[in-house]
C-alpha positions in Angstrom: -51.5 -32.3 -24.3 -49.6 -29.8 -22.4 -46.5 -31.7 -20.6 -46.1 -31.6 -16.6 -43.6 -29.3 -15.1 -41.5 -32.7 -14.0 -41.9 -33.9 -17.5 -40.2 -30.3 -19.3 -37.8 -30.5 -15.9 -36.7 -33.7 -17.2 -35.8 -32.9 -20.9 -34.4 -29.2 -20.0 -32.0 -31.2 -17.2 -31.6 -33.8 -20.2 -30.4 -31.4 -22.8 -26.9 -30.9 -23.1 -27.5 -27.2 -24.1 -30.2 -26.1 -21.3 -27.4 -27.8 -18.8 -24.7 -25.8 -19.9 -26.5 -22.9 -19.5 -28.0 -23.6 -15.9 -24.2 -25.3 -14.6 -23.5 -21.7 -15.6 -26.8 -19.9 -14.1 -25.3 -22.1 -10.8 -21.6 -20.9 -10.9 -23.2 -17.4 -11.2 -25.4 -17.9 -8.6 -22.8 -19.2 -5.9 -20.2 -16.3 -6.8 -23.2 -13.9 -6.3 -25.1 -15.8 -2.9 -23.6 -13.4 0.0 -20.1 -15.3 1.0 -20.0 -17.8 3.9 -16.4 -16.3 5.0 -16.2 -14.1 7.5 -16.7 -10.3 6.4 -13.1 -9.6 7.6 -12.1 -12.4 5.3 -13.7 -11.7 2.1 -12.6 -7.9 2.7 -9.0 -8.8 4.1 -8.5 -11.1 0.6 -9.8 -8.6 -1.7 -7.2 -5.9 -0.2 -4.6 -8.5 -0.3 -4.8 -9.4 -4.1 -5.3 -5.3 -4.8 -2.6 -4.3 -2.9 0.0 -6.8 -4.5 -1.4 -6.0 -7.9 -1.5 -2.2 -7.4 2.0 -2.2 -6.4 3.5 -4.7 -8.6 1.7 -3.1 -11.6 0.4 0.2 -10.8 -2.9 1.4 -9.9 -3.7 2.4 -12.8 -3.1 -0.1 -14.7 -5.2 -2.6 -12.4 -8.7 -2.6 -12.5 -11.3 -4.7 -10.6 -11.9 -6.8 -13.0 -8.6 -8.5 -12.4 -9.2 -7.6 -8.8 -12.0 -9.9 -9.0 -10.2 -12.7 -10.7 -7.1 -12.8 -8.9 -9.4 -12.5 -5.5 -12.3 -15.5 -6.7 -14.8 -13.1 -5.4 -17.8 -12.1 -7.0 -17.6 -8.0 -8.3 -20.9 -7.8 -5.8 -18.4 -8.0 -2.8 -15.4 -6.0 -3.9 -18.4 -3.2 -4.5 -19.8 -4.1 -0.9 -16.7 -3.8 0.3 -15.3 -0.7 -1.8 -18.3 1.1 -3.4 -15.4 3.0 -6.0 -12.0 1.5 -7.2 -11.1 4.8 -5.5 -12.2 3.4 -1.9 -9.8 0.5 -2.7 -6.9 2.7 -3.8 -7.0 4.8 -0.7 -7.4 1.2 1.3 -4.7 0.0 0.0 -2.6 3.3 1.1 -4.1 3.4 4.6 -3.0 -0.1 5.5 0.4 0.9 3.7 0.8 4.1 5.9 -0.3 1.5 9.1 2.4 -0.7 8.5 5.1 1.8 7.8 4.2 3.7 11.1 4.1 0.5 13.1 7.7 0.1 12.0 8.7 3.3 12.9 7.0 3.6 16.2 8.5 0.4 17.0 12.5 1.8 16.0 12.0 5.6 18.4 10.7 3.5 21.1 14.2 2.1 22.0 15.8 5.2 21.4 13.5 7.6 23.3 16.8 9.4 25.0 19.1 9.3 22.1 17.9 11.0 18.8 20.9 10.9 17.0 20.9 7.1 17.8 16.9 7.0 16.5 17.9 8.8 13.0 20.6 6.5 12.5 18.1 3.4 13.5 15.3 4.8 10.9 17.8 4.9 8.3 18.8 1.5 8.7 15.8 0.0 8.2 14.9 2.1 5.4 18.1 1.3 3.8 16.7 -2.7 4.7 13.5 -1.7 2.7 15.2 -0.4 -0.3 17.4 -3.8 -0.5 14.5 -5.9 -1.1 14.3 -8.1 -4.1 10.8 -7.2 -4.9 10.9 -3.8 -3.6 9.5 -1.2 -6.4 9.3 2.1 -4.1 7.1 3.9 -2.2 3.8 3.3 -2.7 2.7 6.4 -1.5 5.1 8.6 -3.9 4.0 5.8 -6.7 0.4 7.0 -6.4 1.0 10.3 -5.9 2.7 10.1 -9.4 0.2 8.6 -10.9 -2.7 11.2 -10.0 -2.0 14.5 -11.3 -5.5 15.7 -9.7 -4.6 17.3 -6.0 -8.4 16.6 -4.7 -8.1 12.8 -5.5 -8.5 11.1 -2.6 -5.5 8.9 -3.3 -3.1 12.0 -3.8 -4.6 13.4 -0.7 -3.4 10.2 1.3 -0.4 10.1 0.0 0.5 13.5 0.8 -0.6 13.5 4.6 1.8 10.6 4.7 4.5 13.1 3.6 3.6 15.7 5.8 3.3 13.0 8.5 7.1 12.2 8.1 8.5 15.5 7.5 6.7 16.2 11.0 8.1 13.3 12.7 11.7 14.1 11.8 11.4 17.8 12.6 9.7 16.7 16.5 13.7 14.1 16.4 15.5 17.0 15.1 13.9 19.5 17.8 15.6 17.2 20.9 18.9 17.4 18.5 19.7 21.1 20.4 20.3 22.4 17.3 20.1 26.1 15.8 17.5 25.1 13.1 16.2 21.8 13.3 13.3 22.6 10.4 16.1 22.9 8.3 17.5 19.7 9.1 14.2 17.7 9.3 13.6 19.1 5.8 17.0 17.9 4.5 16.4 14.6 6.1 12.8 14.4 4.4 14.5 14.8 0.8 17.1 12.3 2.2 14.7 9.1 2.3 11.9 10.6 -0.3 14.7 11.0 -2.8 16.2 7.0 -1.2 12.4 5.6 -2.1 12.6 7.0 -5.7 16.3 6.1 -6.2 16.6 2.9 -5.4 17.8 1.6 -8.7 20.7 3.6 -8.3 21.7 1.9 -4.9 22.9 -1.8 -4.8 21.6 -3.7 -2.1 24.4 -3.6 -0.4 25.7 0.1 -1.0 21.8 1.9 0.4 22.4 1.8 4.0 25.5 3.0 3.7 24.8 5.8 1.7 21.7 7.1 4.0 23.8 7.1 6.7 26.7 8.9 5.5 24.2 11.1 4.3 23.1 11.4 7.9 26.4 12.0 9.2 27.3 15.0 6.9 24.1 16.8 7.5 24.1 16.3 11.4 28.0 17.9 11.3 26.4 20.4 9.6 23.7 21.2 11.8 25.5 21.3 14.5 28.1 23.7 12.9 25.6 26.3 13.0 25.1 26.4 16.1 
C-alpha cells in the first residue's frame, strides 16, 4: 500500500541524509529569498567589503566570489545590485572620486581669497593621506594600472578623475597672476600623481614636507617668469 504524504514526510524529516540535504536546500533558500535589509543596506555592505578588498588586494585579483563571502550575501544580490564585476569596479571608483572631492572642496572653501594658501592646504592633507598605515595608493592610478584597455570602463573613470584634478589646479594656478599657469598646474599634477605612486619612498613623517617644498620651488619659479 502506497504510504501517505505525512507518512514519507516523516521518514525523509527522520533520515539523517534527506535532512542534511534539505538544512542545506534551507540555508540556500534564505541566502537566495530577496533580503529583509534595506536596499541601501545590502548594496552599501556589498560596496564596503569590495571596496576594502579591491584596494587591499587589487581588483583583479578579487572576484565576487569572495565578494560574496566576505559580504554574507547571496551572488543573486551583488548581481542585482552590480549586473558585471565591472559595474562594481567603477562603484567602487565613483564613491572613491566622491570622497576625495568632498575633501578637497572642503580645504579651497577656507581659502577662497588666498590660492597660494589653498595649494599649500591641499598638499598638506595629501601629504596626511600618504602617512597612513594602511595607505597603498591611489586607487584610481592602481586601477588604471591594472587595465591596459583605454575603453574599460574602470580606466575611463580613472582618467576623468585625472583630468578632473589637473583642471582644478590649473582654475588655482589661473588666480596665481602668473605668466603660465598651465604650466604650473601641470607641474603640480605630476607633483601629487608622482606623491600617490611614491609613497614608499617617503616616511610618514618626511611626505608633507617634501610636497611642500616641492610647492615652494615651483611657485618661485613661476613667478620668475613673469
Amino acid at each position: 500500500m502506497p504510504s501517505s504524504p505525512a507518512s514519507r514526510l516523516s521518514r525523509t524529516a527522520s533520515s539523517p541524509g534527506h535532512a542534511g540535504a534539505a538544512s542545506k536546500r534551507s540555508s540556500k533558500a534564505k541566502l537566495d529569498a530577496p533580503s529583509a535589509e534595506p536596499t541601501a543596506d545590502v548594496r552599501g555592505r556589498i560596496l564596503d567589503t569590495a571596496s576594502a578588498l579591491f584596494y587591499e588586494r587589487g581588483v583583479r585579483a578579487v572576484g565576487v566570489d569572495l565578494v560574496v563571502q566576505e559580504a554574507a550575501v547571496a551572488k543573486t544580490s551583488l548581481y542585482r545590485y552590480f549586473p558585471t564585476k565591472d559595474d562594481l569596479i567603477v562603484a567602487f571608483l565613483e564613491r572613491e572620486d566622491v570622497e576625495f572631492w568632498g575633501q578637497w572642496d572642503g580645504v579651497a572653501a577656507q581659502h577662497a581669497d588666498d590660492p597660494a594658501g589653498e595649494l599649500a592646504a591641499h598638499l598638506r592633507w595629501i601629504g596626511e593621506r600618504l602617512a597612513r598605515a594602511n595607505y597603498r595608493g591611489c586607487p584610481q592610478i592602481n586601477v588604471a594600472a591594472e587595465f591596459a584597455e583605454q575603453d574599460h570602463p574602470a580606466r575611463q573613470v580613472s582618467q576623468r578623475h585625472m583630468q578632473a584634478l589637473r583642471g582644478r589646479l590649473l582654475a588655482i594656478t589661473k588666480r596665481l597672476g602668473i605668466a603660465k599657469p598651465d604650466a604650473l598646474a601641470a607641474q603640480l599634477a605630476v607633483l601629487v600623481n608622482g606623491a600617490f605612486v611614491s609613497s614608499a619612498l617617503l616616511s610618514p613623517e618626511e611626505a608633507t614636507g617634501v610636497l611642500l617644498g616641492a610647492l615652494k620651488a615651483l611657485l618661485a619659479g613661476a613667478r620668475a617668469s613673469r
